[in-house]
N, C-alpha and C positions, 0 to 999 in steps of 0.2 A: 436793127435789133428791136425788139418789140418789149413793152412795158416790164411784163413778165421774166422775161430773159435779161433784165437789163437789172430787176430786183434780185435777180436768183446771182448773180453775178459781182455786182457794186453795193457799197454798206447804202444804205437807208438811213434818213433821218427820224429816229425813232426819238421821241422827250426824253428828254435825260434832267430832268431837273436836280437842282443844286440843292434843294430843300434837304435839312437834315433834322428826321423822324423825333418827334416830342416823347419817347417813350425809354424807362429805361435798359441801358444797356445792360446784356449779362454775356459778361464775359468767359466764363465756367470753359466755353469749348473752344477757345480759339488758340488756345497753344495747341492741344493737343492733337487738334485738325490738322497744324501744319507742325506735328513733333518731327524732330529729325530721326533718321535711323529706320526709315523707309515705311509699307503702310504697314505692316505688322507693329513695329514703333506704335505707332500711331492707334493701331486697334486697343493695343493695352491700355494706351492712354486714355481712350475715347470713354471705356468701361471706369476706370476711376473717376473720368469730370462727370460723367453721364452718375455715378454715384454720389457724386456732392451736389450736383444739381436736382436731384430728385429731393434730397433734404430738404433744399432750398426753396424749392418752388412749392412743395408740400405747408411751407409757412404761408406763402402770399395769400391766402385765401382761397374763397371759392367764386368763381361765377354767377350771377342770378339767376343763368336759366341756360339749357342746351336742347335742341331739338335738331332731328333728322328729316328730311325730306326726300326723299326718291324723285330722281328726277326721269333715270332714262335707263335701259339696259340694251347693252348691244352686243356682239362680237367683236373679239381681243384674240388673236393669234396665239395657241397655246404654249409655242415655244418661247413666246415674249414672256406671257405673265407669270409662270411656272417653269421659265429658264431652265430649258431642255432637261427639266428632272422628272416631270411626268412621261409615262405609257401612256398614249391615248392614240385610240383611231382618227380622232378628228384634230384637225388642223387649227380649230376654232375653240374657246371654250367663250362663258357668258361672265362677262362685267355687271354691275349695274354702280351707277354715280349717283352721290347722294350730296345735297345742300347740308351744310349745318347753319343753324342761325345759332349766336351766341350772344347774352347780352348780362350784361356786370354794371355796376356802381363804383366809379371814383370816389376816394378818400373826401371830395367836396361833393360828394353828390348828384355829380352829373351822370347821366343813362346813360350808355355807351350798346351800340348794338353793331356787330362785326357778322358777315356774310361769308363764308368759306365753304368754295368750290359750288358758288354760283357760275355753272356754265349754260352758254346759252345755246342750247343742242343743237339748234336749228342752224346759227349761223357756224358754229364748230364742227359740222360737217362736212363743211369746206375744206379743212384742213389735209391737204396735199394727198397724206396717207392716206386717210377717211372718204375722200373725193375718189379715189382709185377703188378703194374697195366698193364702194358704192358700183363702179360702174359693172363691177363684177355680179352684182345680185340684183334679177329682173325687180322693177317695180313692185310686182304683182306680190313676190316671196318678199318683199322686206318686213313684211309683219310677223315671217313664222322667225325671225332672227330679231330686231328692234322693238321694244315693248317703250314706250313713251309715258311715263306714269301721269309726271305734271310739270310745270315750267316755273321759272324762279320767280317768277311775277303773280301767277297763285299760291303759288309757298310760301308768299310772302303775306299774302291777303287771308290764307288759310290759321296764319299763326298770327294773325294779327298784327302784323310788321306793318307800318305806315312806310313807303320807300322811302319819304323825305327822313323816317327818322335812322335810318341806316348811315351810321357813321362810315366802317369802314368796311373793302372787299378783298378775299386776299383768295392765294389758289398757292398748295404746293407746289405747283412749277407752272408755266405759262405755255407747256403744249398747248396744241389745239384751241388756245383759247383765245376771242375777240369778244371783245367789251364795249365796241362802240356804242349798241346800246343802253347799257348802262352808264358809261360816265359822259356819253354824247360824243360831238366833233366840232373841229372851229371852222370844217369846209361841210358842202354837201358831199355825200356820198354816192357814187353812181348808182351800187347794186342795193340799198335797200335807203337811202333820201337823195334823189338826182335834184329838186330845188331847193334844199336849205339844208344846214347845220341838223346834226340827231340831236334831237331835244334828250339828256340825261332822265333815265328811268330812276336814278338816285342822284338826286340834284346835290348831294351834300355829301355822299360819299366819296372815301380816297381808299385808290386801288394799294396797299401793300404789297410790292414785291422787290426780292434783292434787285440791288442796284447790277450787282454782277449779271445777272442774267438778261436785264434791261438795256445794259451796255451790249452785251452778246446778241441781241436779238436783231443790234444794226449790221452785223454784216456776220449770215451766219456759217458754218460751215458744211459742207453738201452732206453730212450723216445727219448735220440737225434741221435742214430744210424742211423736210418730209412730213416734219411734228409740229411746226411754225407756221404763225399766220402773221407775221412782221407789219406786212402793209396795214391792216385793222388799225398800228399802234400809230402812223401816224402825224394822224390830225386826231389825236386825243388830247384834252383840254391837260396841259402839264402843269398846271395848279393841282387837279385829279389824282396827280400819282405821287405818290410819298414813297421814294425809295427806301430800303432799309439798308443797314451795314452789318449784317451779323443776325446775332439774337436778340431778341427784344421780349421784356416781360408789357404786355398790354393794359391788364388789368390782375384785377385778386386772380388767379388760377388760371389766366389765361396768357401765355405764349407763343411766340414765334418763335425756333430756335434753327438755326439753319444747318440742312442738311445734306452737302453736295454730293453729287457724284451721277443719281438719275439725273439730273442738268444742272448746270454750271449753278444757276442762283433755287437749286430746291430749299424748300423750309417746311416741317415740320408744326401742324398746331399741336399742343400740346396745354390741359385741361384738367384741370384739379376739380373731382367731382365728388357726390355722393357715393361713389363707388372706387374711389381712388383717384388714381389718374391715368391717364388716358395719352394719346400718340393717334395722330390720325395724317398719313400721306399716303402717294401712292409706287410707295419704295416698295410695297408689295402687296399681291392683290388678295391675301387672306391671311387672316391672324394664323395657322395653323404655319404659316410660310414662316414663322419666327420660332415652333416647336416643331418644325419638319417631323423628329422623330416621335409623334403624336398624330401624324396624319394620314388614314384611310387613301389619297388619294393613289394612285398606285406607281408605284413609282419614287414620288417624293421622300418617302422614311429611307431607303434602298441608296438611293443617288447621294440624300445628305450627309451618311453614315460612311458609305465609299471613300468620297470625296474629303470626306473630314470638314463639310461645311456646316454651320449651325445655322444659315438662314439661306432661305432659296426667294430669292431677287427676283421682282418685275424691273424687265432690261428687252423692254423696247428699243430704248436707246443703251448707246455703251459709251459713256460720253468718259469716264473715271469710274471700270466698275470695281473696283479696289473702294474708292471714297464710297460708293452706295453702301455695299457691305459693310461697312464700318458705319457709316452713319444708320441702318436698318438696325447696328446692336446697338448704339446708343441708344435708340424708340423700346427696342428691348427689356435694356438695363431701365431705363426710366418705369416703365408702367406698369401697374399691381395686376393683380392676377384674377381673370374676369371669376364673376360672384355665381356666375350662371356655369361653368365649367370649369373647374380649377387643373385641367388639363391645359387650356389656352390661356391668354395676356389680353390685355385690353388694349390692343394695334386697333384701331378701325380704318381699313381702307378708304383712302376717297372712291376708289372705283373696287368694289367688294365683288369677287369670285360669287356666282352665283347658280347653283345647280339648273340643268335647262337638258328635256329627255334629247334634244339633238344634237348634243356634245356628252357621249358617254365618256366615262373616266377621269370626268373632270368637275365633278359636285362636292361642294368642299364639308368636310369632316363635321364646319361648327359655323355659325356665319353669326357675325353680330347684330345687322339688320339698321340697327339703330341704337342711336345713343339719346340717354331721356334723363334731363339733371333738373330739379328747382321748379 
């Protein structure tokens, strides 16, 4: 049996460390995640704590600064992103993935600067799915589909981020994503350091992500293969990773609140701005997916109204899509109403619907672009 076959098969020793997260707990969502009385229970529920948490997190303050980077735009299967509620002739519509950097002041003073949905395109293409589809599109045509904007390591130079001074890195869910170059390795690595350890592109930063999903990542199951890249994790340095248990307030206005259902340990950032506040995952891939019945794209207002649903889900995966739904109204219920269209919500996608002439019927009605705080 060959390496490959032997990972796809038997758990992995993935870091699981015992560290437990300096930040404090907010507990607002964990009854009602798991209310009894099945997930309708549970929806009612989620809409009252998601109402007292928005109070609540409106006090912490704000953030010192939020900025957006564009990293990469590619093709997203359009029954994934827009879960079979759009009309469209194409099989494809157009993502594009954006960095936030976000950075705040502790009560003592100390800078705190947090990296969200630094992915590193180049090596995340590898990923199972990603690998496949690639083999589908000649070399030649990858440009009239993949637009490449810029990479986290000039996003980072561009906004003046020192990498040493980047505390911490986090990603709504760990699809697709390998970090070895950012937090390094304690071996060499064949395919991109075959004689030594990867020196840390952020020598001082710690990856947040749930613990659940970190545990899940060592032996996964064959629907969640496909979006996993397991082995990357490792020989990653497990001082590196700070698990979390839940929701966590970070700083003044900034949050993690955990959001399952797209994967076992999804989380939610969640950001108290100059313009309110804000919800950024990739529970769905355009703000207009939370006012369906406000949406041009054709299809969507039609399907949600049918259905009787009020949010139409990216469900690539269908790991609990009862939990997704429910947690996409909680991002909902929390966030003020954008300043630039008061038809839509201030959701920002990590991976934002992006209009492209080679996917008709699928350019979305309002697109946020970017978020710009301090």
């Amino acid at each position: 049996m060959s390496i490959a076959d032997r990972l796809a098969t038997e758990p992995i020793a993935i870091p699981r460390p015992a560290a437990t997260a300096p930040f404090a707990r907010i507990d607002t969502f964990d009854k009602a995640l798991a209310a009894t009385g099945g997930f309708g229970a549970r929806l009612r529920a989620v809409r009252t704590a998601a109402l007292d948490f928005k109070r609540e997190f409106a006090a912490t303050g704000r953030p010192d600064s939020v900025r957006t980077h564009d990293l990469i735009s590619l093709p997203y299967p359009t029954r994934y992103g827009l879960f079979r509620a759009a009309i469209s002739p194409t099989p494809f519509l157009t993502i594009s993935n954006r960095m936030l950097i976000v950075r705040w002041t502790e009560t003592d003073g100390t800078r705190r600067t947090l990296l969200f949905e630094p992915s590193d395109h180049e090596l995340d293409s590898y990923t199972p799915y990603f690998a496949e589809l690639d083999k589908m599109v000649p070399g030649p045509l990858r440009g009239l589909f993949v637009t490449e904007h810029s990479d986290v390591l000039t996003a980072c130079r561009q906004a003046g981020v020192d990498p040493a001074e980047v505390d911490y890195l986090a990603f709504d869910h760990l699809h697709t994503q390998d970090v070895r170059r950012w937090l390094g390795t304690t071996r060499p690595q064949p395919d991109i350091s075959p004689d030594k350890p990867v020196a840390a592109a952020f020598p001082n930063a710690k990856l947040l992500a749930q613990r659940d999903e970190l545990e899940a990542m060592a032996d996964l199951h064959p629907f969640q293969r496909p979006w996993y890249q397991p082995g990357t994790f490792v020989d990653l340095p497990p001082e590196q990773i700070l698990p979390l248990d839940g929701s966590v307030l970070l700083g003044p206005g900034v949050a993690l609140i955990r959001t399952p259902g797209h994967a076992m340990g999804n989380q939610s950032l969640v950001l108290n701005t100059d313009t309110g506040i804000w919800a950024i995952s990739e529970n769905a891939i355009a703000t207009e997916c939370l006012t369906p019945e406000r949406s041009r794209i054709p299809g969507l207002a039609h399907t949600a109204k049918s259905w009787g649903h009020e949010v139409i889900l990216n469900a690539n995966t269908l790991e609990t899509t009862y939990e997704q739904y429910n947690s996409l109204v909680i991002e909902k219920t929390i966030v003020d109403v954008s300043q630039q269209d008061s038809r839509f919500l201030q959701f920002f996608p990590s991976s934002e619907l992006t209009g492209a002439l080679l996917n008709p019927g699928t350019s979305p009605t309002f697109t946020h672009r970017a978020i710009r705080h301090g």
